[in-house]
SELUM-884811 format. One line per field, with one value per residue (C-alpha): residue number from 0; x, y, z. Coordinates in steps of 0.2 Angstrom, whole numbers, plus 5000, padded with zeros to 4 digits. Example, Ala and Ser with C-alpha at 12.3 -4.5 7.8 and 13.67 -1.06 7.14 Angstrom:
REM SELUM-884811
pos <- [0	1]
c1 <- [5062	5068]
c2 <- [4978	4995]
c3 <- [5039	5036]
***
This chain:
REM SELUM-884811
pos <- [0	1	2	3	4	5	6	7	8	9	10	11	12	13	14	15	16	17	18	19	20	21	22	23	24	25	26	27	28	29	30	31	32	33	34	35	36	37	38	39	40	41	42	43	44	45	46	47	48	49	50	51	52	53	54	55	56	57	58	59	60	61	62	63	64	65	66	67	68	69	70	71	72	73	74	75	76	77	78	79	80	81	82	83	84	85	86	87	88	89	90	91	92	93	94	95	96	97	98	99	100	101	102	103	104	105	106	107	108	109	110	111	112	113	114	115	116	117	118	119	120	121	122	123	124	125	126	127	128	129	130	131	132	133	134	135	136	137	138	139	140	141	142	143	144	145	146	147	148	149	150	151	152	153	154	155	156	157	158	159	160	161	162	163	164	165	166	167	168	169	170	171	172	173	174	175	176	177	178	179	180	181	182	183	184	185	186	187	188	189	190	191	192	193	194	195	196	197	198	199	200	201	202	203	204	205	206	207	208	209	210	211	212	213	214	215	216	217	218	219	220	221	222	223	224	225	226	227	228	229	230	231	232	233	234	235	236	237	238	239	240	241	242	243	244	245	246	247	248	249	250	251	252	253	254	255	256	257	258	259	260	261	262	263	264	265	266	267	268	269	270	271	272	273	274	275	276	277	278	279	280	281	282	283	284	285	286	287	288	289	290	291	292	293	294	295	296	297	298	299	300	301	302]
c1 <- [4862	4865	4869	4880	4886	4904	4904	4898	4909	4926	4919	4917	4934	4942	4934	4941	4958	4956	4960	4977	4981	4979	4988	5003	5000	5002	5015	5026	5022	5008	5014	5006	4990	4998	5002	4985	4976	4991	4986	4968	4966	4981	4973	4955	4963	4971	4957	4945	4960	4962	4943	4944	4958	4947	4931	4925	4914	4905	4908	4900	4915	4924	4915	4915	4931	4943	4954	4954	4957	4972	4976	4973	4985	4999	4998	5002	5014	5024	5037	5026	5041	5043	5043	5027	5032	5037	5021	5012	5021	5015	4999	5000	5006	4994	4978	4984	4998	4990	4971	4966	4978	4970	4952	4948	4941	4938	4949	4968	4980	4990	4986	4983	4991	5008	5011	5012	5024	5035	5037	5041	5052	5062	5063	5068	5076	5083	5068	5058	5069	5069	5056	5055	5056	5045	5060	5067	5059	5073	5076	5081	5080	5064	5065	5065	5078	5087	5083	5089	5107	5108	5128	5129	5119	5105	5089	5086	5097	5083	5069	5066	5048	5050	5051	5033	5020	5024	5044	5047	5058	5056	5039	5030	5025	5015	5003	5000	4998	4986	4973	4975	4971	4957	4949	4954	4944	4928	4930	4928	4915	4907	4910	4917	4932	4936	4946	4954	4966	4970	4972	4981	4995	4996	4999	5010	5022	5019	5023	5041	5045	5043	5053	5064	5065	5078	5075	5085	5102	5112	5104	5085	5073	5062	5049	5030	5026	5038	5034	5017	5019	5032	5031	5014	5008	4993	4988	4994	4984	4968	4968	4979	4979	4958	4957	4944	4949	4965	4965	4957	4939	4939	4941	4956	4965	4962	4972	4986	4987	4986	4999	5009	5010	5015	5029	5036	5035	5045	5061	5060	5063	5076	5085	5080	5086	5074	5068	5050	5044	5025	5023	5034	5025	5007	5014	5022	5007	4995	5003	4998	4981	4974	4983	4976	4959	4961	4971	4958	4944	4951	4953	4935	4926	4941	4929]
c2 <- [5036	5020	5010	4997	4983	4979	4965	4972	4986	4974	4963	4976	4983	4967	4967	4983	4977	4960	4973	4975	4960	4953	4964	4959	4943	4946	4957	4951	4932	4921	4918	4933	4923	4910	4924	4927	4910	4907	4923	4925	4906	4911	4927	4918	4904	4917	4927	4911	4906	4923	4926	4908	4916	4931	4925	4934	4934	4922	4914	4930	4942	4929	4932	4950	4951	4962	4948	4945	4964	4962	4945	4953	4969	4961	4950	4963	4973	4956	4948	4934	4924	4926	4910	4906	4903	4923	4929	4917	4926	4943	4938	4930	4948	4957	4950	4944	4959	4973	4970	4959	4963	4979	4970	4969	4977	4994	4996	4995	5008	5003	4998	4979	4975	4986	4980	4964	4970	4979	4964	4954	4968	4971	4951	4944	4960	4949	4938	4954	4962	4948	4952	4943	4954	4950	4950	4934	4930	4931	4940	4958	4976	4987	5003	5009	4999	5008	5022	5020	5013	5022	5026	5041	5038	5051	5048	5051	5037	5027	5031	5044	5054	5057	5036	5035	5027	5010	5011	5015	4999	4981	4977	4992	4998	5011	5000	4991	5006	5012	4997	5002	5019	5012	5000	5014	5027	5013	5013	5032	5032	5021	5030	5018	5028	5046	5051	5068	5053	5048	5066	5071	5058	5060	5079	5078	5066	5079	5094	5088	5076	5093	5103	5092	5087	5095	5086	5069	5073	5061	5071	5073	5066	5059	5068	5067	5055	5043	5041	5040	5028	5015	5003	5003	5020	5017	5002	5011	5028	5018	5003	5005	5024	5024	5011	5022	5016	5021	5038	5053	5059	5077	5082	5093	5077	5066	5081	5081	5062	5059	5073	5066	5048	5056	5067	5052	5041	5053	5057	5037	5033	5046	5048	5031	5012	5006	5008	5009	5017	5018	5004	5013	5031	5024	5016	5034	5042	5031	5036	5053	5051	5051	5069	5076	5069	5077	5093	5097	5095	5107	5121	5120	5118	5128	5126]
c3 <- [4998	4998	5016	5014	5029	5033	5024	5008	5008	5010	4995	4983	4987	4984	4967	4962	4969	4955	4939	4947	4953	4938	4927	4939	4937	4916	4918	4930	4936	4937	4957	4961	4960	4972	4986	4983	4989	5001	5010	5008	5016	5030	5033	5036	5047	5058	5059	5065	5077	5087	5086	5097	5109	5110	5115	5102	5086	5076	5058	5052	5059	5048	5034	5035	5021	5031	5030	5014	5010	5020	5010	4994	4999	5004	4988	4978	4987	4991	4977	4967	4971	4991	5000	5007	5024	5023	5014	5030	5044	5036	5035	5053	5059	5048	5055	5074	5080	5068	5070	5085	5097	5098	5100	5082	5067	5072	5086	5079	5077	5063	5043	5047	5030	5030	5050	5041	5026	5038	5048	5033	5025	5042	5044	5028	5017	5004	5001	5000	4986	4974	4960	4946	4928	4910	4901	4909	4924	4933	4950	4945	4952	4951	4944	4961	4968	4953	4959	4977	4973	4956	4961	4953	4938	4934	4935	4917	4913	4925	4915	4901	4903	4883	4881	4884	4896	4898	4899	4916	4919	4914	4923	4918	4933	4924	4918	4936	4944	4932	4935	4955	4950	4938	4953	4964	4956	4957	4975	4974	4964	4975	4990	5000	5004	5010	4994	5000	5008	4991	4984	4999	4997	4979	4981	4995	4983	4969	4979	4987	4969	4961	4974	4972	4953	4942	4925	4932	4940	4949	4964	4958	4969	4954	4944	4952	4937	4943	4960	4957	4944	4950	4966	4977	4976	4967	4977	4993	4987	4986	4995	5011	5016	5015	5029	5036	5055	5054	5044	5054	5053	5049	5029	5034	5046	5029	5020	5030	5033	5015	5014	5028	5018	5001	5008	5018	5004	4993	5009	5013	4995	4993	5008	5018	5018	5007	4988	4993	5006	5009	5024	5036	5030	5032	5050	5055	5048	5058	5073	5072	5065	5085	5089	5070	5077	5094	5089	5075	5087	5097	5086	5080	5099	5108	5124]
***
């Protein structure tokens, strides 16, 4: 078994995160790659400035990459074309509110990364819903803001399973979320990562999408395909759920957290205010992740 440091561990998730950020960048907008050195030199200043504050750490806890995960995350799940001052202050709130006011790496509550999307999303919902498309670079809908405020039109008239991979709006999302799932499945390979997190919130989006799937009515709740392929599951599934601090420890806690976040996603997105929901599901799910700990220990030492 190979033992691995922190450090290492952070870097060789950010390399399996580069497949899909660059197929975004391709596919969607070369900005992508601006968020990218916007956030990751952000995220490192912050990080040096609240380790001053704190008293705490050295240039090494600087360079142990947590940081630049977090950069690297909320690159992708942001619009390429945010204004910077709003990708800044999501970074600012990912890495000072969402990791070190709790103490640190290792001590917070919350994903780092979707404290800071939530805080963005929540502050600036119009800047947050303008994506740019490949057909004209423009600012247009996602396939899941279509699917939100579709106004009575069926979810078949969304996007067509028989159409092929690849057609799920004008972006194709399928194709990005495929490279997360390529690097995520790396990660998993790797072992740096408790994947019954992963397949926990996959299956928890399968199971209520199916429930809830009647071949793309007006009132469908979207096929499991489509919610696994569209928006940030992928990159959630792989690269935000597994934070291993913030997910519980026991195999059956990583099953019912990963299910937790799928069946969230799916209700938020369907039934909620906005088109994506994984942040605030991951957030929620978080939450509980300290009574999953404490209630599964329970029931296996009832003494």
């Amino acid at each position: 078994m190979v033992v691995r440091d922190t450090r290492s561990i952070m870097l060789l998730v950010a390399a399996c995160m580069v497949p899909g950020l660059l197929l975004e960048a391709m596919l969607i907008s070369p900005e992508v790659l601006v968020n990218v050195l916007i956030g990751s030199f952000t995220a490192i200043g912050i990080e040096i400035v609240c380790l001053k504050i704190r008293g705490a750490g050295t240039i090494d806890t600087v360079g142990d990459g947590s940081a630049l995960v977090t950069a690297l995350i909320l690159a992708a799940a942001l619009p390429p074309a945010v204004p910077a001052a709003v990708l800044i202050l999501a970074t600012t709130a990912a890495v000072a509110l969402g990791k070190h006011a709790y103490g640190g790496l290792g001590n917070n509550v919350f994903n780092p990364a979707m404290v800071g999307y939530a805080v963005a999303l929540l502050s600036f919902p119009l800047a947050m819903s303008s994506w740019p498309t490949v057909v004209d670079g423009l600012s247009g809908a996602t396939p899941l803001t279509l699917f939100k405020y579709r106004s009575g039109a069926t979810v078949a008239d969304i996007w067509q399973p028989g159409n092929g991979f690849g057609t799920l709006g004008a972006a194709h999302w399928e194709w990005i979320n495929l490279a997360f799932l390529g690097g995520g499945a790396v990660v998993m390979a790797l072992r740096l990562a408790a994947w019954r997190v992963s397949a926990g919130m996959l299956s928890g989006m399968a199971l209520l999408a199916g429930l809830g799937y009647d071949s793309g009515s007006s009132g469908s709740m979207g096929s499991p395909f489509y919610h696994w392929f569209t928006g940030g599951t992928m990159l959630a599934a792989f690269f935000v759920v597994t934070d291993p601090v913030t997910h519980p420890n026991t195999h059956t806690g990583q099953w019912l957290f990963g299910g937790l976040v799928g069946i969230l996603t799916v209700l938020i997105r369907t039934f909620g205010s906005h088109p994506d929901g994984i942040a605030f599901a991951v957030l929620l799910a978080n939450a509980a992740t300290p009574y999953l700990d404490r209630r599964l220990a329970l029931a296996r030492n009832p003494s």
